[in-house]
C-alpha positions in Angstrom: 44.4 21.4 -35.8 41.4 23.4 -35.2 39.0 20.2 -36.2 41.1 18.2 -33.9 40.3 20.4 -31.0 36.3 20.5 -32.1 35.9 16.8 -32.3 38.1 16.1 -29.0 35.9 18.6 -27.7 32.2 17.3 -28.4 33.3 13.8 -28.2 34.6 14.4 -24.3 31.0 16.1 -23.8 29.3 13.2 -25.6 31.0 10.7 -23.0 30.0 12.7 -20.4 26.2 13.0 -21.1 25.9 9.6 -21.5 27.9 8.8 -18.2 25.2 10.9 -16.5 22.1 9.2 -17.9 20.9 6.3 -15.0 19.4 3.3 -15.9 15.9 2.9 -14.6 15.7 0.9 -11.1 13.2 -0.6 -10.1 11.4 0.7 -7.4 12.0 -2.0 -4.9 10.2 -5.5 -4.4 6.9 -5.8 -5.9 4.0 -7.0 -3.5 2.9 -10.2 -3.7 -0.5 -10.4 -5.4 -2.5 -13.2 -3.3 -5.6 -14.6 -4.0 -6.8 -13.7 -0.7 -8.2 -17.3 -0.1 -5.9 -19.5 2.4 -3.5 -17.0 3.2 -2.9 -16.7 7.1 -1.7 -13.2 7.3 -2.6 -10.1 5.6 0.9 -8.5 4.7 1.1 -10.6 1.7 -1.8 -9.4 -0.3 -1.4 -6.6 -2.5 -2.5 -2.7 -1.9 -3.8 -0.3 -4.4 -5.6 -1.7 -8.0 -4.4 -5.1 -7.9 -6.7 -5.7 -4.8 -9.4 -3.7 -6.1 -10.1 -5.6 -9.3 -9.6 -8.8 -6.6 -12.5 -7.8 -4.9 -14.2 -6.7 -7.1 -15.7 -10.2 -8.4 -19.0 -11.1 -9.1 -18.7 -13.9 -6.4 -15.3 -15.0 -4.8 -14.3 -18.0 -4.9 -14.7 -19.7 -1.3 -12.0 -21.7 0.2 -12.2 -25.2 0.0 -12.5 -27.2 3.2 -9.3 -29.2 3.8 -9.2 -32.9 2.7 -9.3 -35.7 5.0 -5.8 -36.2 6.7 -4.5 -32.9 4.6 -2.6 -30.5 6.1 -2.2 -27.0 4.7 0.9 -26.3 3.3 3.0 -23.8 0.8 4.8 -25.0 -2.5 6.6 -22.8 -4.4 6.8 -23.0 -8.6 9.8 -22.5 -11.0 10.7 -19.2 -11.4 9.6 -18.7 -15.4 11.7 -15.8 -17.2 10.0 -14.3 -19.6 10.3 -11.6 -22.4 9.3 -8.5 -20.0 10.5 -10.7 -16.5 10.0 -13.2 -14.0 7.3 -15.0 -12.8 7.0 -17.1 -9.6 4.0 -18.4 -7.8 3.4 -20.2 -4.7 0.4 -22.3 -4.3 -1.5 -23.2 -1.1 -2.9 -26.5 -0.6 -5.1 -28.3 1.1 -4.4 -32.0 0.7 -5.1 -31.9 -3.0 -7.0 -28.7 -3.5 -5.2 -25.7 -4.3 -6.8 -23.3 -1.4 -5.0 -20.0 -2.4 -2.3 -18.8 -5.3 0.4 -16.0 -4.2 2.5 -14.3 -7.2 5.2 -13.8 -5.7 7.8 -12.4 -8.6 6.3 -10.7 -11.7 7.1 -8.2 -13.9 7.4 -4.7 -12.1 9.9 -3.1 -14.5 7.6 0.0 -15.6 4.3 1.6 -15.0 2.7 -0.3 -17.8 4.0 -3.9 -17.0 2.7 -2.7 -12.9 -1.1 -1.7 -14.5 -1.6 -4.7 -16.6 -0.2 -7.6 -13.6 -2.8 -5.2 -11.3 -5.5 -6.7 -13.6 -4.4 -10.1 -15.1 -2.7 -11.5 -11.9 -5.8 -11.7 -9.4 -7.9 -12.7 -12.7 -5.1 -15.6 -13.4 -5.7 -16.6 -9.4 -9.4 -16.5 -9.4 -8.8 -18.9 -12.2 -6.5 -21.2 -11.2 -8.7 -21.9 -7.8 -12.0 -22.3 -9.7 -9.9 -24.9 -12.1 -8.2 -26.5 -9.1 -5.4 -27.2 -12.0 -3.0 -25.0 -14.2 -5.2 -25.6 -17.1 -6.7 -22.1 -17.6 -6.5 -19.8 -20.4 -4.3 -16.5 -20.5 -5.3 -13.1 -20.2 -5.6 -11.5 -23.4 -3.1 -8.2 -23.1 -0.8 -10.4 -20.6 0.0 -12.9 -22.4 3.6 -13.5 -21.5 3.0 -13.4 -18.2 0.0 -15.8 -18.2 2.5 -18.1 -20.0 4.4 -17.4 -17.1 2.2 -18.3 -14.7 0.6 -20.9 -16.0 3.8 -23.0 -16.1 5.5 -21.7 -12.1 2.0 -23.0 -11.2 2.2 -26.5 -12.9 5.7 -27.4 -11.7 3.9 -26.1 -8.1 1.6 -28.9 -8.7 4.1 -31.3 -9.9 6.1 -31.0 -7.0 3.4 -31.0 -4.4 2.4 -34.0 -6.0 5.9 -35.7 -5.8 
């Protein structure tokens, strides 16, 4: 009877502890990292070390004059899950010429996933403007969400195209 009582008891305070143990949340919604380059308003580019190692380039990357009878617009990628979470970009075009590259969903979940998208994510921009196509390589340390990136900003292209 006594054993009865013992186990009851340590399995109600077991319950307990882990009925008080909250999940991690996320601290909100992560900035957009922008490439700075054909972006009309400054709330969408990113504060902190994500636009530090943006500007901190050799050269930048200047923004392409607009194409003959091409008017700036916006498209939007697939949102790409991937193993650590998602990743969405939105492209900015000129006629044909990508003029700018916002990241508009990527993984935020803990400190580490927010320190390596600081660096990789204006590097993966930067990239994608001097290639004027999704055909760069990842970022060695972010590789998932280089994958991630790469392919949101391919079906971008594919649907500005069509």
């Amino acid at each position: 009877m006594r054993r009865a009582v013992v186990t009851s008891a340590a399995t109600a305070a077991g319950v307990v502890l882990l009925l008080s143990l909250k999940p991690h949340q996320a601290t909100g919604n992560a900035p957009v990292i922008s490439s700075g380059a054909g972006t009309s308003s400054g709330s969408g580019s990113a504060s902190g070390a994500g636009a530090a190692s943006d500007s901190g380039s050799a050269s930048p990357v200047p923004a392409p004059a607009p194409a003959a009878g091409g008017a700036t617009r916006k498209v939007s990628g697939d949102t790409i899950n991937t193993r650590y979470g998602p990743v969405q970009v939105q492209v900015t075009l000129a006629g044909s010429r990508i003029t700018g590259v916002d990241v508009v969903k990527y993984p935020t979940e803990d400190r580490r996933d927010r320190e390596i998208n600081a660096d990789a994510l204006p590097t993966l921009n930067q990239e994608a403007i001097s290639a004027q196509s999704a055909g760069i390589d990842a970022v060695s340390g972010a590789t998932y969400t280089s994958d991630g990136y790469i392919r949101s900003l391919q079906s971008a292209l594919d649907r500005a195209k069509g």
